[in-house]
C-alpha positions in Angstrom: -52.0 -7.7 -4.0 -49.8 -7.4 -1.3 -47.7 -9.8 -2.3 -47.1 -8.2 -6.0 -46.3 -5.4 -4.9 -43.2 -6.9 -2.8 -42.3 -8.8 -5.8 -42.4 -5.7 -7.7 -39.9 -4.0 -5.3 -37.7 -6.9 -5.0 -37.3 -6.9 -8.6 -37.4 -3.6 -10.1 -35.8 -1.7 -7.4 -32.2 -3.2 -8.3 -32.8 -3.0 -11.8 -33.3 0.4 -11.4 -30.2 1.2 -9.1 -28.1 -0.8 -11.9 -29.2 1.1 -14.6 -28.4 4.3 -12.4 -25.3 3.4 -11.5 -24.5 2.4 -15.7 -26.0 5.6 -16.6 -23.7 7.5 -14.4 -20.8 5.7 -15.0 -20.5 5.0 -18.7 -21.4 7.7 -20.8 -18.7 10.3 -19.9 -16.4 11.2 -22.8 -13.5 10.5 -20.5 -12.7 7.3 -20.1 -13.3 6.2 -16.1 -11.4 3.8 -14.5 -11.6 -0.1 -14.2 -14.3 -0.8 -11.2 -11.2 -3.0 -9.9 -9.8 0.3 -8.4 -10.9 1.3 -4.2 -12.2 4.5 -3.3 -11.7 7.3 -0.7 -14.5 9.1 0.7 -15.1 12.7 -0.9 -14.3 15.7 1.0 -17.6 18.4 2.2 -16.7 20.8 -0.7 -15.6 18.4 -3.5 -18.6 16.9 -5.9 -17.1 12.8 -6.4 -18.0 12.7 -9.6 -16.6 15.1 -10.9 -13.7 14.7 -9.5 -13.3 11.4 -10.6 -14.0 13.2 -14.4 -11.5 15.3 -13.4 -9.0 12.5 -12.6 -9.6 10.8 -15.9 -9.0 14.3 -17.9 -5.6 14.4 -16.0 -4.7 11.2 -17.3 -5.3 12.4 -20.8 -3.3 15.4 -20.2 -0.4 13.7 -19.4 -0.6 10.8 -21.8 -2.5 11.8 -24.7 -1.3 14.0 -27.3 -4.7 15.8 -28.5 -6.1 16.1 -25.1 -5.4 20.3 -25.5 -8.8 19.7 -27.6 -10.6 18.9 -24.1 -9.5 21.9 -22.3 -12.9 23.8 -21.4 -14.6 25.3 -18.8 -16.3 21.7 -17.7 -13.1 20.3 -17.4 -11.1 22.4 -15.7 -14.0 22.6 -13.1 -13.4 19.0 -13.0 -10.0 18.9 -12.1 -10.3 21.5 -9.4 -12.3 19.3 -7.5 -9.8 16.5 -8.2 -7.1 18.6 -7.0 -9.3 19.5 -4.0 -10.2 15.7 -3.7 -6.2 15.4 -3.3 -5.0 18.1 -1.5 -2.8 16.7 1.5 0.1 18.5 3.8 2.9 16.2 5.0 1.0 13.4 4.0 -2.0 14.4 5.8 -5.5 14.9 4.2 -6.4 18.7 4.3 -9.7 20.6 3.7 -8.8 23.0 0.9 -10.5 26.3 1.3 -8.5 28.5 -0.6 -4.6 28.6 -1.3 -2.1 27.5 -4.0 -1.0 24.2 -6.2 1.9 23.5 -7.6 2.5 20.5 -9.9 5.8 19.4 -10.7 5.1 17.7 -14.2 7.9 15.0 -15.3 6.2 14.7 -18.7 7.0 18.1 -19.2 3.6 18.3 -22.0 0.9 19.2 -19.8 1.5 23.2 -19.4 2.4 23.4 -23.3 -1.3 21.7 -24.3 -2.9 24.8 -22.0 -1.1 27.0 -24.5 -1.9 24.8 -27.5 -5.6 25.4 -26.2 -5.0 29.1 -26.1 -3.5 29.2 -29.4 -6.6 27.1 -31.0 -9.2 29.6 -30.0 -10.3 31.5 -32.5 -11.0 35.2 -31.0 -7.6 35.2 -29.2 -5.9 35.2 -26.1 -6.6 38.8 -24.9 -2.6 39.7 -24.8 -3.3 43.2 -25.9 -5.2 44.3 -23.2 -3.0 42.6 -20.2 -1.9 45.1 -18.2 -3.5 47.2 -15.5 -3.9 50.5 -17.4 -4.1 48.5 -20.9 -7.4 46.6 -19.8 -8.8 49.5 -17.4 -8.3 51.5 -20.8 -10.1 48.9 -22.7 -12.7 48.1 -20.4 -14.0 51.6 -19.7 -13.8 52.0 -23.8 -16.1 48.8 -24.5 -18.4 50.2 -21.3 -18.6 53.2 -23.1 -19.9 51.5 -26.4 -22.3 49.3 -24.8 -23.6 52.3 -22.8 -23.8 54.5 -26.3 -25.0 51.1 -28.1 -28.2 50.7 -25.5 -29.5 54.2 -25.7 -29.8 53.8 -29.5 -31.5 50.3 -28.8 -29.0 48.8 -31.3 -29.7 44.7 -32.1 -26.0 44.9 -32.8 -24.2 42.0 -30.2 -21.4 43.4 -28.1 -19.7 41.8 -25.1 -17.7 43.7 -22.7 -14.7 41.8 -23.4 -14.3 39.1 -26.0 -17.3 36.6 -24.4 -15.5 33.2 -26.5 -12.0 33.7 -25.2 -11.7 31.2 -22.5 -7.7 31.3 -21.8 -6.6 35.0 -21.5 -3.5 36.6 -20.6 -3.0 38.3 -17.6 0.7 39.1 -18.1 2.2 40.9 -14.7 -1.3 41.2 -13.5 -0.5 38.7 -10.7 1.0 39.3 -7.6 1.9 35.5 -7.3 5.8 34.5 -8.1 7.2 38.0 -8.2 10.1 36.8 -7.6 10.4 33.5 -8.8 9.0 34.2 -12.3 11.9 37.0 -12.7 11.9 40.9 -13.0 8.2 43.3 -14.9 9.4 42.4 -18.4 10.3 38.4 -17.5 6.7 38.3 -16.2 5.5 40.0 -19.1 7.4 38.0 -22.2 8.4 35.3 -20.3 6.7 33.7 -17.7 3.0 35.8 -18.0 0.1 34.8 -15.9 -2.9 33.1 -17.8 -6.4 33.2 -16.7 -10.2 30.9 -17.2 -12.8 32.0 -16.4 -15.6 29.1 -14.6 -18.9 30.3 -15.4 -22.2 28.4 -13.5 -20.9 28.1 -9.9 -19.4 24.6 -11.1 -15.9 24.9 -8.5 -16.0 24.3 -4.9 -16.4 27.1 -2.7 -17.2 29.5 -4.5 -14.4 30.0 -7.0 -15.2 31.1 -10.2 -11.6 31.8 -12.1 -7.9 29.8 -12.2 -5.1 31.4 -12.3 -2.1 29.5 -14.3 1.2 30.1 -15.1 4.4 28.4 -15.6 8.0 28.3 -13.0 11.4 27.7 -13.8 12.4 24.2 -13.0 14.1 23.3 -9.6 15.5 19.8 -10.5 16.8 17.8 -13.7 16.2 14.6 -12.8 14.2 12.8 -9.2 11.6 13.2 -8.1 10.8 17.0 -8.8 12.0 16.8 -12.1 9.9 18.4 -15.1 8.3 22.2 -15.2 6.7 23.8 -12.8 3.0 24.7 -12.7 0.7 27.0 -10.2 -3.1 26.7 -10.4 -4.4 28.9 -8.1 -8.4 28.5 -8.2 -10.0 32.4 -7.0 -13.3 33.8 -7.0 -13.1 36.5 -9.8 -11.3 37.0 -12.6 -10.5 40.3 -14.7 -11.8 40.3 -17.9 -15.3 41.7 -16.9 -16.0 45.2 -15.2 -17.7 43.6 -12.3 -15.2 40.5 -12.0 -12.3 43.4 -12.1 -13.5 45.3 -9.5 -14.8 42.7 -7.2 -11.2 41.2 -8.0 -9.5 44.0 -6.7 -11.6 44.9 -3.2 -10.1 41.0 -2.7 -6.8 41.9 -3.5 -6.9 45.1 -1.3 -8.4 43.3 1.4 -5.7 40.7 1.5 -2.7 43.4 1.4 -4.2 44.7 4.0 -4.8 42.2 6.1 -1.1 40.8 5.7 0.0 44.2 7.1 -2.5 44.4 10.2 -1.4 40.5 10.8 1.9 41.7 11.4 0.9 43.6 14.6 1.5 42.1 17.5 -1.6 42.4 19.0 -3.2 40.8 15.9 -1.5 37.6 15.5 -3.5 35.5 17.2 -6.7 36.6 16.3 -8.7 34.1 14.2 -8.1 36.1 11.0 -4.8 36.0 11.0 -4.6 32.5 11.7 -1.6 31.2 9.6 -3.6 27.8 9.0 -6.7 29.5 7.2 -5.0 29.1 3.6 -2.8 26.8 1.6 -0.7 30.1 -0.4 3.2 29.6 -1.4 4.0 32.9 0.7 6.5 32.5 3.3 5.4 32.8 6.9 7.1 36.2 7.9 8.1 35.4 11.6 10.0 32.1 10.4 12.0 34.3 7.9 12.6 36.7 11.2 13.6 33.9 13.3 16.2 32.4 11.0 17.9 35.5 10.0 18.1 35.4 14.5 19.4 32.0 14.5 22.0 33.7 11.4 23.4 36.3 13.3 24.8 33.9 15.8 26.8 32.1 13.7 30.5 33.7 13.2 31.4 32.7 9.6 28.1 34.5 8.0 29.6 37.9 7.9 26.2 39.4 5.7 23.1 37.9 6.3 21.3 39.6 3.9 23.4 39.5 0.8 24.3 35.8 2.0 21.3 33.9 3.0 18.3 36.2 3.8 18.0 37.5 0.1 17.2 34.3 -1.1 15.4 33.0 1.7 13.0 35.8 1.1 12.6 35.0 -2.6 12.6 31.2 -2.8 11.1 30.5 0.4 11.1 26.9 3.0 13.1 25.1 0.1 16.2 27.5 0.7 16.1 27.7 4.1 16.2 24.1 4.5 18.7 24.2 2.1 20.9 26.4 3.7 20.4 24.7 6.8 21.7 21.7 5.6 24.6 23.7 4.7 25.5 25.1 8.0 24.6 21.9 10.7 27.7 20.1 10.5 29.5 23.1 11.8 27.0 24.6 13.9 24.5 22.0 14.7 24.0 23.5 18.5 22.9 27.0 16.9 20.7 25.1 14.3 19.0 22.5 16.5 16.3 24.3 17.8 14.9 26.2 14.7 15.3 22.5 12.8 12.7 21.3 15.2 10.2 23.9 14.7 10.8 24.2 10.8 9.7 20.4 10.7 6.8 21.1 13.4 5.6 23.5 10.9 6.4 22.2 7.5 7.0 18.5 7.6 9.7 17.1 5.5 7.2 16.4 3.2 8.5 17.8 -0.2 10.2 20.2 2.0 13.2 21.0 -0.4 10.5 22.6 -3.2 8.6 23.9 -0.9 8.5 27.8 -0.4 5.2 28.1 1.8 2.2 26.1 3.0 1.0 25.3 -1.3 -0.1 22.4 -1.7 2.4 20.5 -4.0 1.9 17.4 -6.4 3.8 15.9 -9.0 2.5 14.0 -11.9 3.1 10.6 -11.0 1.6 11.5 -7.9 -1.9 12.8 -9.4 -1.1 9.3 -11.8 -1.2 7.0 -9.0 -4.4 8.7 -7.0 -7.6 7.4 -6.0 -10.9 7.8 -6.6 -13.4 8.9 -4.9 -16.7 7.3 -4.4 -19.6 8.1 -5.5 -23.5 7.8 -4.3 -24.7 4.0 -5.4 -21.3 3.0 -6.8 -20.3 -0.6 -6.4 -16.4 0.3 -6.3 -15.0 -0.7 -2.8 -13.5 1.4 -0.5 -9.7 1.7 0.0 
């Protein structure tokens, strides 16, 4: 008896772990990759499958002409783990917690199917209530309803906000790119903020919105060439009441904490620790300790209308730039604050760079790995 059940095991057992490992590879809608491909361990927060899913639907976005029909909660899920899976920092593997991408797409396609998605949903984008006042005026109207609509016990269905908009419009109602994305009516007509709501606890850590918008390109042609996109994954959105509110205690808590982190006495408290977030803003004391290094140098004759102006708005990328513009004549003066600017920064993709974001270009994301998952015969890299 013994001995059938060990043949039994020795068997079935592998049978069973193939068919697993078929199940869970081959009936995705999104074609995986070739088992000929290695594998990177997945990071604590990321789920490998899914961001191997997501991997596969970033392919499609970039190649595939119809892939704005896949754009859905599920997937965008998806490629926030991927992005997680693939967040580095000159060149260096990082734990994303919370903080800011930026992809530099050469295709130039993959920010126009978002807004193809957008345009295909039948209940609209929301744009007519972006705005603080606009959806604070419209929220506390529907809230109203709902509240009249439940004393009468009415069967009639009513959502606070549109509940089959995915892709919304947040217009200026993002303090991200001020300056960047131009002045209030830019923002507005030009380069609005966009919003998806992630539903189910499906994104790492907690998140459960992105935040999306579109950048003015920095380069033509290399290796930066193509638009600009930020995909900044947060824990609440603002369509909903709740999500609003909750949204904007987060918001107010930040400011806040930017402001005390400026106190002396506060900056080297673990809360103010400068390494606790990935976000494009532009560490404060570097900015204060170039416009130092300015002053000492006898052809700058206004450092604020010259360099600091700038500096302030676009961030590591034009300070390195103006550096570059300064060293052959004053090397001595520049030395120093080189040294600590690479310390902090790297050289990697320094010239776009305006904070600590966490930066990709499409070829990059192209060329990526997978990541392994539990039972799966693909080797490690």
């Amino acid at each position: 008896m013994q001995i059938l059940h060990l043949t039994f095991i020795l068997i079935c057992v592998p049978l069973i772990s193939e068919s697993f490992t078929w199940f869970h590879h081959y009936p995705n809608r999104i074609k995986r990759a070739s088992t000929n491909e290695c594998c990177v361990s997945s990071k604590l927060n990321v789920g490998s499958k899914k961001a191997n899913t997501g991997r596969d639907f970033f392919r499609r976005l970039a190649t595939e002409e119809d892939s704005y029909k896949l754009i859905n909660p599920e997937n965008m899920c998806n490629l926030m783990h991927f992005f997680i899976q693939q967040a580095a920092l000159n060149n260096k593997s990082i734990t994303f917690t919370k903080g800011m991408f930026v992809i530099f797409d050469s295709t130039n396609k993959i920010f126009d199917k978002f807004m193809k998605a957008k345009e295909e949903q039948k209940s609209g984008d929301g744009a007519k209530h972006a705005g603080y006042f606009k959806r604070l005026k419209h929220m506390g109207s529907q809230a109203i309803q709902s509240l009249i609509k439940s004393a009468k016990k009415s069967d009639s269905k009513s959502d606070l906000i549109e509940s089959d908009t995915f892709i919304y419009v947040r217009g200026d109602e993002s303090s991200h790119y001020h300056g960047e994305r131009g002045s209030k009516w830019d923002r507005t007509r030009d380069y609005p903020a966009y919003g998806m709501d992630i539903p189910g606890a499906c994104m790492p850590s907690g998140f459960g919105h992105i935040l999306f918008g579109e950048l003015p390109a920095i380069h033509s042609n290399g290796k930066y060439a193509g638009e600009r996109i930020y995909i900044k994954p947060e824990f609440f959105g603002i369509r909903q009441l709740k999500h609003f509110v909750k949204h904007t205690q987060n918001y107010f808590t930040h400011v806040s904490r930017r402001y005390v982190c400026q106190l002396k006495d506060m900056q080297t408290k673990p809360g103010c620790s400068k390494e606790d977030a990935f976000r494009e803003s532009t560490d404060k004391k570097f900015l204060d300790l170039w416009k130092k290094v300015l002053i000492t140098i006898p052809s700058v004759w206004n450092v604020d209308e010259q360099y600091m102006k700038n500096a302030t708005k676009y961030g590591i990328g034009e300070i390195y730039r103006q550096m570059n513009e300064l060293k052959d004549t004053y090397e001595s003066k520049i030395k120093d604050f080189r040294e600590k600017m690479i310390k902090q920064y790297g050289e990697d993709d320094i010239t776009v760079r305006k904070g600590r974001e966490i930066i990709f270009t499409t070829n990059r994301l192209l060329e990526s790995p997978l990541t392994c998952e539990l039972l799966s015969k693909i080797k490690k890299c």
